[in-house]
N, CA, C and O atoms as a GROMACS GRO file, in nm:
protein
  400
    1UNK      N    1   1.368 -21.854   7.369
    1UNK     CA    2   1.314 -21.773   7.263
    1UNK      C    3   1.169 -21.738   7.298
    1UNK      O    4   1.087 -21.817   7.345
    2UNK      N    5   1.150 -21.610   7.268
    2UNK     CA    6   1.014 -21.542   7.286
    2UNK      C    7   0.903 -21.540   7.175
    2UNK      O    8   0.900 -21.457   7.084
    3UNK      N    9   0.810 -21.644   7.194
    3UNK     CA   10   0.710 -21.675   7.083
    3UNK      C   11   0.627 -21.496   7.051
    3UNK      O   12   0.618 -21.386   7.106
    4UNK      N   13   0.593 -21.553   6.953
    4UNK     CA   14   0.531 -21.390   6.889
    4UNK      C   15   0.463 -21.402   6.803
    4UNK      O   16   0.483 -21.502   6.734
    5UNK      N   17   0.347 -21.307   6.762
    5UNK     CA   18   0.226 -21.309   6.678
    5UNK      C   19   0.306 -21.292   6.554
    5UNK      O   20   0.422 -21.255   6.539
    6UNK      N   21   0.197 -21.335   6.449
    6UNK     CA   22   0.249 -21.356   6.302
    6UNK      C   23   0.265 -21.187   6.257
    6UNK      O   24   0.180 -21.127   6.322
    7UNK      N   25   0.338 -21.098   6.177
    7UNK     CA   26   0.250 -20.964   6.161
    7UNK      C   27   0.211 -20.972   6.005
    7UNK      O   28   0.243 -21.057   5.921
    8UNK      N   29   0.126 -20.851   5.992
    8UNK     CA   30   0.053 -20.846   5.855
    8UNK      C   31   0.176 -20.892   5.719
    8UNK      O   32   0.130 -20.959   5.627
    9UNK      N   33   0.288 -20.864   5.714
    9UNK     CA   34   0.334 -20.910   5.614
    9UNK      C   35   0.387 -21.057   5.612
    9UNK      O   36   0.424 -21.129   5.519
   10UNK      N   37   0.382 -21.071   5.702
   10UNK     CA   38   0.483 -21.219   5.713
   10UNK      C   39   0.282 -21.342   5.708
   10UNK      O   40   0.282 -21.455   5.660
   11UNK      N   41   0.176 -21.289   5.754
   11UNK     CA   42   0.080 -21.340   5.702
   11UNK      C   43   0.104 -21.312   5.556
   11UNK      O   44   0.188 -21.384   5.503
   12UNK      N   45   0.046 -21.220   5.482
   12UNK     CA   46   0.044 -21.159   5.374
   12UNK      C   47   0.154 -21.277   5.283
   12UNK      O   48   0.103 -21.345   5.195
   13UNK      N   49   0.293 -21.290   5.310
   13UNK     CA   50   0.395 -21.383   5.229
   13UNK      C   51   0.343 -21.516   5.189
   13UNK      O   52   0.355 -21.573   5.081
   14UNK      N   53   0.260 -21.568   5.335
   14UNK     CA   54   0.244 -21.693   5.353
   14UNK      C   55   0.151 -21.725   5.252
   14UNK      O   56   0.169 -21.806   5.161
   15UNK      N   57   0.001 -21.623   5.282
   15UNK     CA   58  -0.115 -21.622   5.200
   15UNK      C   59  -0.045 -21.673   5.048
   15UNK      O   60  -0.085 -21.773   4.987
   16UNK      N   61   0.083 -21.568   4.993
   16UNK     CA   62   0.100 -21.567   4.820
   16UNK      C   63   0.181 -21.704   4.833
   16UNK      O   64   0.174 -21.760   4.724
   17UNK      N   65   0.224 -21.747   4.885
   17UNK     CA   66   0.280 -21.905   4.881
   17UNK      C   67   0.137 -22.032   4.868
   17UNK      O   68   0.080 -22.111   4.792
   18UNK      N   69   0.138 -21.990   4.967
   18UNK     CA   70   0.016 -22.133   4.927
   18UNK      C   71  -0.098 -22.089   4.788
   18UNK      O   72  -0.118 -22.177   4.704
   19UNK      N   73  -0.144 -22.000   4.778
   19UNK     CA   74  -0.187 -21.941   4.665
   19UNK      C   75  -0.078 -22.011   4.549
   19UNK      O   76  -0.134 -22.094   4.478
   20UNK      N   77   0.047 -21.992   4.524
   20UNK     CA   78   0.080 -22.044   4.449
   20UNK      C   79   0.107 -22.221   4.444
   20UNK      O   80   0.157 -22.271   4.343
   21UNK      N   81   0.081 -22.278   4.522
   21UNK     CA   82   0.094 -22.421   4.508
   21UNK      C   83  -0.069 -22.473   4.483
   21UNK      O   84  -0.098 -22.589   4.455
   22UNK      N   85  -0.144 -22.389   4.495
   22UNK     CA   86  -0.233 -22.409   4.418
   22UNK      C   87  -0.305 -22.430   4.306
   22UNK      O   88  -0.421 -22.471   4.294
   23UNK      N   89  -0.182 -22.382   4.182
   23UNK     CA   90  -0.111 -22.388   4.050
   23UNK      C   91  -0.031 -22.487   4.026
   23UNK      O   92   0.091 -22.475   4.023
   24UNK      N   93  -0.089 -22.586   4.007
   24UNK     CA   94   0.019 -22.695   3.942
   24UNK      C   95   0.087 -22.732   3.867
   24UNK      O   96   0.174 -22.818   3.857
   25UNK      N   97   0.030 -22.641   3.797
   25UNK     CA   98   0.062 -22.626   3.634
   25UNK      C   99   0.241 -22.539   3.625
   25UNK      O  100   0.327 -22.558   3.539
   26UNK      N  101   0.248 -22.442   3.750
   26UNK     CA  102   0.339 -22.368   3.780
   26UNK      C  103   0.461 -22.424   3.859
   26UNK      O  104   0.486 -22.447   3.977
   27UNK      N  105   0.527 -22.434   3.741
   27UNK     CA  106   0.680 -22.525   3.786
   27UNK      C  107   0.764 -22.539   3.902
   27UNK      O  108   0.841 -22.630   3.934
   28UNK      N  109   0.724 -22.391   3.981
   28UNK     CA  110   0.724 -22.293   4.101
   28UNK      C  111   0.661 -22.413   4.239
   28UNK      O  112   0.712 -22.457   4.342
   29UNK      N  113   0.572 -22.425   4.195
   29UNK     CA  114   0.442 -22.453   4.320
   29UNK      C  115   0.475 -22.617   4.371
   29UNK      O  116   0.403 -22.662   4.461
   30UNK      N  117   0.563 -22.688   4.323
   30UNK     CA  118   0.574 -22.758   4.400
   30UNK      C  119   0.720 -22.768   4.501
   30UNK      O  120   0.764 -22.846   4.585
   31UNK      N  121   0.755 -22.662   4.447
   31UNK     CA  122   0.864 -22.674   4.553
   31UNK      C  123   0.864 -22.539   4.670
   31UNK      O  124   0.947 -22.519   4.759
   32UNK      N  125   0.752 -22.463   4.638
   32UNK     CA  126   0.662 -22.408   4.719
   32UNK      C  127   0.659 -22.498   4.843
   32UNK      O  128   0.726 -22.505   4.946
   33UNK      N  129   0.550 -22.566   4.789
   33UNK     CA  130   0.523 -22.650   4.846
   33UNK      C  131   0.584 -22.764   4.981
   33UNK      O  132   0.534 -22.805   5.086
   34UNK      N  133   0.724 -22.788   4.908
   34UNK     CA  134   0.853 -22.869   4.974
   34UNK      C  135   0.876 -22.778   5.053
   34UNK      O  136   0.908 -22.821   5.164
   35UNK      N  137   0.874 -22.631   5.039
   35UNK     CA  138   0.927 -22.581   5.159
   35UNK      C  139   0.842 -22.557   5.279
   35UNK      O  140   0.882 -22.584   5.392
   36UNK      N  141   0.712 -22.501   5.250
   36UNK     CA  142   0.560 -22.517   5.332
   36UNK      C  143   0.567 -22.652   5.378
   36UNK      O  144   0.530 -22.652   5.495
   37UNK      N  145   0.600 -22.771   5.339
   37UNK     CA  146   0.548 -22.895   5.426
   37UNK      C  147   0.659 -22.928   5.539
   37UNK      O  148   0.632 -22.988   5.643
   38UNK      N  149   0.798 -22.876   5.502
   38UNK     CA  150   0.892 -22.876   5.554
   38UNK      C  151   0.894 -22.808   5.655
   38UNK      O  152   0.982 -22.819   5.740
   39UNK      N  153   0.807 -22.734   5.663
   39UNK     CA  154   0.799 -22.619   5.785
   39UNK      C  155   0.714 -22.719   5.897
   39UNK      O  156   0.748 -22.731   6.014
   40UNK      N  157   0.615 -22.777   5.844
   40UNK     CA  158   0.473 -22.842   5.866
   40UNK      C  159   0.543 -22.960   5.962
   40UNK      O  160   0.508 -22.975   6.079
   41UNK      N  161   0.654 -23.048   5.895
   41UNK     CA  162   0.643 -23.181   5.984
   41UNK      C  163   0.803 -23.235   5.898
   41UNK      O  164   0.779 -23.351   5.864
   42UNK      N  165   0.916 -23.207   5.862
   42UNK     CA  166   1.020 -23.262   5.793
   42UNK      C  167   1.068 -23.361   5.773
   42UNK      O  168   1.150 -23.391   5.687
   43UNK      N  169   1.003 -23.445   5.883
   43UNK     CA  170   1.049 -23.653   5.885
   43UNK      C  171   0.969 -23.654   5.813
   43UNK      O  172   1.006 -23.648   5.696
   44UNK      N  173   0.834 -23.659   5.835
   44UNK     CA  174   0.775 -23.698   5.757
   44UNK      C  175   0.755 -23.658   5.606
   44UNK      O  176   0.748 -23.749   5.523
   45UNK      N  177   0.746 -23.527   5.569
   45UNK     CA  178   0.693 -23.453   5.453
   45UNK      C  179   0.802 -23.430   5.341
   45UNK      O  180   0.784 -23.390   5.226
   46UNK      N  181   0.975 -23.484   5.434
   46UNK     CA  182   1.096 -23.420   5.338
   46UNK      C  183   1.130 -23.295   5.344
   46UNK      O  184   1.059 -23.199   5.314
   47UNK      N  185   1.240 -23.293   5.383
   47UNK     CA  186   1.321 -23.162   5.410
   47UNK      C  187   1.263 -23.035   5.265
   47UNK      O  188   1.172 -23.043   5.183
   48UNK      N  189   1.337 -22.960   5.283
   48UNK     CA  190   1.355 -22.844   5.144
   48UNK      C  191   1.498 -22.840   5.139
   48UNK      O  192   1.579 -22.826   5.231
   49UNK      N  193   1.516 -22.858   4.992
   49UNK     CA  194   1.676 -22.803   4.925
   49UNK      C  195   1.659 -22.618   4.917
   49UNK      O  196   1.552 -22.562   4.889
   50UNK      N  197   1.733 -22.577   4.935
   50UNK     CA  198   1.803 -22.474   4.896
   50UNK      C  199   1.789 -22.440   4.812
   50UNK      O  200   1.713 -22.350   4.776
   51UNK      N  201   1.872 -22.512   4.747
   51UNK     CA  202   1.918 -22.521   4.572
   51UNK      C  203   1.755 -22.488   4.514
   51UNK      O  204   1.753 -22.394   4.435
   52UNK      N  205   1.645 -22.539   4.536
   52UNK     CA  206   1.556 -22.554   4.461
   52UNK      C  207   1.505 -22.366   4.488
   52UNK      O  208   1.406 -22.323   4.429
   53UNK      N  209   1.571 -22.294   4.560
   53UNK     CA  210   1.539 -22.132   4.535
   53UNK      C  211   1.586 -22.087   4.410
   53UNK      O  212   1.520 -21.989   4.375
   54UNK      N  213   1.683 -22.123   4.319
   54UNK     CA  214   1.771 -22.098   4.221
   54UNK      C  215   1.611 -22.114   4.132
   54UNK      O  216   1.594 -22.028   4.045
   55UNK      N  217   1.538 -22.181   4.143
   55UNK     CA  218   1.463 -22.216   4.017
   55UNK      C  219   1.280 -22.126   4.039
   55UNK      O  220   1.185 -22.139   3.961
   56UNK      N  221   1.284 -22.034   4.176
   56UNK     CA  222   1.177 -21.968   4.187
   56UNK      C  223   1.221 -21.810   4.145
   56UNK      O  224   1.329 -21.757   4.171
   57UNK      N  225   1.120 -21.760   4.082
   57UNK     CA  226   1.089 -21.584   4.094
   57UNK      C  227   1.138 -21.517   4.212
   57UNK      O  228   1.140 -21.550   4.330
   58UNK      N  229   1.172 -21.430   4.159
   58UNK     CA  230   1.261 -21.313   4.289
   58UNK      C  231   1.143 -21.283   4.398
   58UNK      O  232   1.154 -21.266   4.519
   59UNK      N  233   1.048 -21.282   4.331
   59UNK     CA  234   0.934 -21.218   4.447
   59UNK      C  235   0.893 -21.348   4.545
   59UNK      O  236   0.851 -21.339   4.660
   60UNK      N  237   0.914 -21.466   4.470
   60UNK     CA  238   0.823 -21.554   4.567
   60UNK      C  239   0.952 -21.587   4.641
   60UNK      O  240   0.936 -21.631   4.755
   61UNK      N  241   1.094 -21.571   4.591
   61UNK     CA  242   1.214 -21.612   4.714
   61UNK      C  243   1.166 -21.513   4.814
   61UNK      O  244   1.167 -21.565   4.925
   62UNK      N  245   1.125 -21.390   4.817
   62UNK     CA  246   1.116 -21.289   4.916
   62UNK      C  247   1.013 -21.337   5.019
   62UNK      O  248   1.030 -21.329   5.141
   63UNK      N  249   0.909 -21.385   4.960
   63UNK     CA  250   0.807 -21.424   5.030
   63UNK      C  251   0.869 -21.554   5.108
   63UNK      O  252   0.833 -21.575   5.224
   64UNK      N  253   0.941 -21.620   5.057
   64UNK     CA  254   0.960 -21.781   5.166
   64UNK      C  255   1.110 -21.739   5.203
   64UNK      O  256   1.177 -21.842   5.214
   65UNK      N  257   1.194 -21.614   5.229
   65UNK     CA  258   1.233 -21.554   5.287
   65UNK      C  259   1.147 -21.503   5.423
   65UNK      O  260   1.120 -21.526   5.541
   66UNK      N  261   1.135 -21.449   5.352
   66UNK     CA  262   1.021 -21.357   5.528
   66UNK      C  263   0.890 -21.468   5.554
   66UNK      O  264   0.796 -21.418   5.617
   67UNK      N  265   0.874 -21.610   5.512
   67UNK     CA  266   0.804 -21.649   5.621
   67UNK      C  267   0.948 -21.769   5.650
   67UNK      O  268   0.912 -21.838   5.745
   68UNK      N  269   1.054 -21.802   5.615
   68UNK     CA  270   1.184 -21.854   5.667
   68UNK      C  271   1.184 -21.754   5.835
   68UNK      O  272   1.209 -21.785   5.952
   69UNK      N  273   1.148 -21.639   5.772
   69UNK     CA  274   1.233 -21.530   5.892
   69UNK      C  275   1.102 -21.566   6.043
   69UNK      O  276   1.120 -21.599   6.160
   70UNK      N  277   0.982 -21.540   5.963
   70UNK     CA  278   0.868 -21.619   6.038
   70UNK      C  279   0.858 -21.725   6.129
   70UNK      O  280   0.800 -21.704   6.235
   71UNK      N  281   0.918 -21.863   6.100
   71UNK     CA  282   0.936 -21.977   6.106
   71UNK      C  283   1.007 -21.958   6.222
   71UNK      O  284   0.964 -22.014   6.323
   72UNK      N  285   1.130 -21.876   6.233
   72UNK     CA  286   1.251 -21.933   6.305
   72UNK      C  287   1.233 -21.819   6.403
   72UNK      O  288   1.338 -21.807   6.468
   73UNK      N  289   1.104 -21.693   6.455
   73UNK     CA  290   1.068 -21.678   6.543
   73UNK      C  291   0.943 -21.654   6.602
   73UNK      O  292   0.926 -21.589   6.705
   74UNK      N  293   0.832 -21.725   6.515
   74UNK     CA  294   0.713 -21.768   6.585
   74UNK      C  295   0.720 -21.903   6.647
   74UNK      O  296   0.625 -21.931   6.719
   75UNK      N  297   0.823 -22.002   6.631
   75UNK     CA  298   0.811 -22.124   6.687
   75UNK      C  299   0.699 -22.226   6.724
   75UNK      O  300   0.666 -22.314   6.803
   76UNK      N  301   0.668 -22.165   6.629
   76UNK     CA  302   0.496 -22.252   6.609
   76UNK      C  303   0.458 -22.355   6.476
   76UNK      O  304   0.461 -22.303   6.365
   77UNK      N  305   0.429 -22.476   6.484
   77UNK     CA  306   0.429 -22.508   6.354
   77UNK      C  307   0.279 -22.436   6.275
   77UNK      O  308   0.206 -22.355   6.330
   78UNK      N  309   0.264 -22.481   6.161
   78UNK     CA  310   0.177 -22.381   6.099
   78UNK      C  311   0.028 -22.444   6.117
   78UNK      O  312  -0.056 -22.380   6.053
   79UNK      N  313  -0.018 -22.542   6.180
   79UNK     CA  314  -0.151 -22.614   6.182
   79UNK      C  315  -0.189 -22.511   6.317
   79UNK      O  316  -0.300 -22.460   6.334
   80UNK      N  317  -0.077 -22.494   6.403
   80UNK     CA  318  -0.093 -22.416   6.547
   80UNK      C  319  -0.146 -22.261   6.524
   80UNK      O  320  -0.232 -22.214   6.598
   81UNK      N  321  -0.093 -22.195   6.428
   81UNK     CA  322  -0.128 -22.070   6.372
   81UNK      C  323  -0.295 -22.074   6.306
   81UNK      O  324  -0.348 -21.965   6.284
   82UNK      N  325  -0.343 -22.155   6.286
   82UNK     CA  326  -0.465 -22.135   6.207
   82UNK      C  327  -0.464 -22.190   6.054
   82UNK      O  328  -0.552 -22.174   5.970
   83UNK      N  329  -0.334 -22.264   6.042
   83UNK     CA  330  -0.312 -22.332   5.925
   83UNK      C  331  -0.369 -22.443   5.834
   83UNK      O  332  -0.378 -22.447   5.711
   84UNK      N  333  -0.412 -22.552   5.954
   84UNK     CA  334  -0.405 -22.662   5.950
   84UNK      C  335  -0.466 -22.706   5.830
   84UNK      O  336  -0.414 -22.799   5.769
   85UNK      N  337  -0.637 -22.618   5.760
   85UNK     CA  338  -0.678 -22.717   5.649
   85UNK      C  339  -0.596 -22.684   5.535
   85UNK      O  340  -0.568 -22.773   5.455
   86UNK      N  341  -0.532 -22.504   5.511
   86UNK     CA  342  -0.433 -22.522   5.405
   86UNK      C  343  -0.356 -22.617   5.402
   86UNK      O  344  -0.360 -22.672   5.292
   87UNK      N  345  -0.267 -22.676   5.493
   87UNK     CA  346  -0.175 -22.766   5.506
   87UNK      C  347  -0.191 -22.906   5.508
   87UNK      O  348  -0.092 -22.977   5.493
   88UNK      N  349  -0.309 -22.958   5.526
   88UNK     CA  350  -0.390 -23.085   5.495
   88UNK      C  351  -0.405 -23.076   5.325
   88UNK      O  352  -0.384 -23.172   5.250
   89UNK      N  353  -0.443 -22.953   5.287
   89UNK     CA  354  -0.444 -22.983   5.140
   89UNK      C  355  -0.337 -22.958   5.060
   89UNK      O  356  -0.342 -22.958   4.937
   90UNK      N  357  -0.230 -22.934   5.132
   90UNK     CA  358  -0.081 -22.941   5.085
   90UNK      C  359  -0.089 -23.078   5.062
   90UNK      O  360  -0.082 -23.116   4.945
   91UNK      N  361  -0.102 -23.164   5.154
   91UNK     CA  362  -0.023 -23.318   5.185
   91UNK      C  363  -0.152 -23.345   5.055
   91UNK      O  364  -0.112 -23.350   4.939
   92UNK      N  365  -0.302 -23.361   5.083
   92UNK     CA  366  -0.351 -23.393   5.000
   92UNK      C  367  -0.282 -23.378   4.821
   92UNK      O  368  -0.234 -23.470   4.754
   93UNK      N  369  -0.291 -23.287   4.796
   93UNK     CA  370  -0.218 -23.242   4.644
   93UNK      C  371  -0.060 -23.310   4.640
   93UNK      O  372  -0.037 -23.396   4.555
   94UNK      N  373   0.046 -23.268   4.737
   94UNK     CA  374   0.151 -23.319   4.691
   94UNK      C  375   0.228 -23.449   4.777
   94UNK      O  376   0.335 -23.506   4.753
   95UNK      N  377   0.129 -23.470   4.885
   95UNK     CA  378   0.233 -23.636   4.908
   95UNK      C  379   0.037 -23.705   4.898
   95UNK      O  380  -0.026 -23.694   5.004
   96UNK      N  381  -0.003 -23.739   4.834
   96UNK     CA  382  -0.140 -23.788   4.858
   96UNK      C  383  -0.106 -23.955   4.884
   96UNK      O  384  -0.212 -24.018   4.895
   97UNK      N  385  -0.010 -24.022   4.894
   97UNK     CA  386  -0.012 -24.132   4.995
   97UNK      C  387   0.027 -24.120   5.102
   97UNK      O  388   0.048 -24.220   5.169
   98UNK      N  389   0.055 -23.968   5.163
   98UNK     CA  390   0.083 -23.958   5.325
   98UNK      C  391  -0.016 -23.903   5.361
   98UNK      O  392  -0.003 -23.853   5.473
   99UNK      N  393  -0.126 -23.886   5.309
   99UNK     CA  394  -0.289 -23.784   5.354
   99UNK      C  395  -0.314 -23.825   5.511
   99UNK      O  396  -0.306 -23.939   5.555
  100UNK      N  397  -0.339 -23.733   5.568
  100UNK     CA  398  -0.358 -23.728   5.703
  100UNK      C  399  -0.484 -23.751   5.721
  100UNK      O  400  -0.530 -23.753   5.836
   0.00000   0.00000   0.00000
């Protein structure tokens, strides 16, 4: 498989995802979240259900759609992309006894 730059929308998806797990309050954002950490490191952080798309907004399935579509051909985890302190403050906020 041929690694490849992120493009403006599939950045753009990512940006409104973590933006929303930034909302805690938003019933949404932690399973945001499960799927962002899942991308990140899955032994450790816990897979993502599926099932838990049934319970997000049409727009934000689109968005963790097209960075799903992202994922499976940039082959990069997301700390490698320029990720890493969003994704430190993933673990911080939602596994804060696995803090890196």
């Amino acid at each position: 498989m041929q690694q490849r730059f992120m493009l403006t929308a599939e950045k753009q998806a990512l940006s409104r995802l973590l933006e929303i797990t930034k909302d805690r309050d938003n019933h949404q954002a932690a399973r945001v979240a499960n799927f962002l950490l899942a991308w990140w490191d899955p032994e450790k952080y816990g897979r993502f259900d599926f099932l838990d798309g049934w319970a997000l907004d049409e727009s934000i399935r689109r968005d963790l759609v097209t960075v799903f579509d992202l994922i499976s051909h940039v082959a990069s985890y997301p700390d490698t992309l320029g990720y890493k302190e969003q994704f430190v403050s993933l673990v911080r906020a939602y596994r804060p006894d696995m803090t890196e």
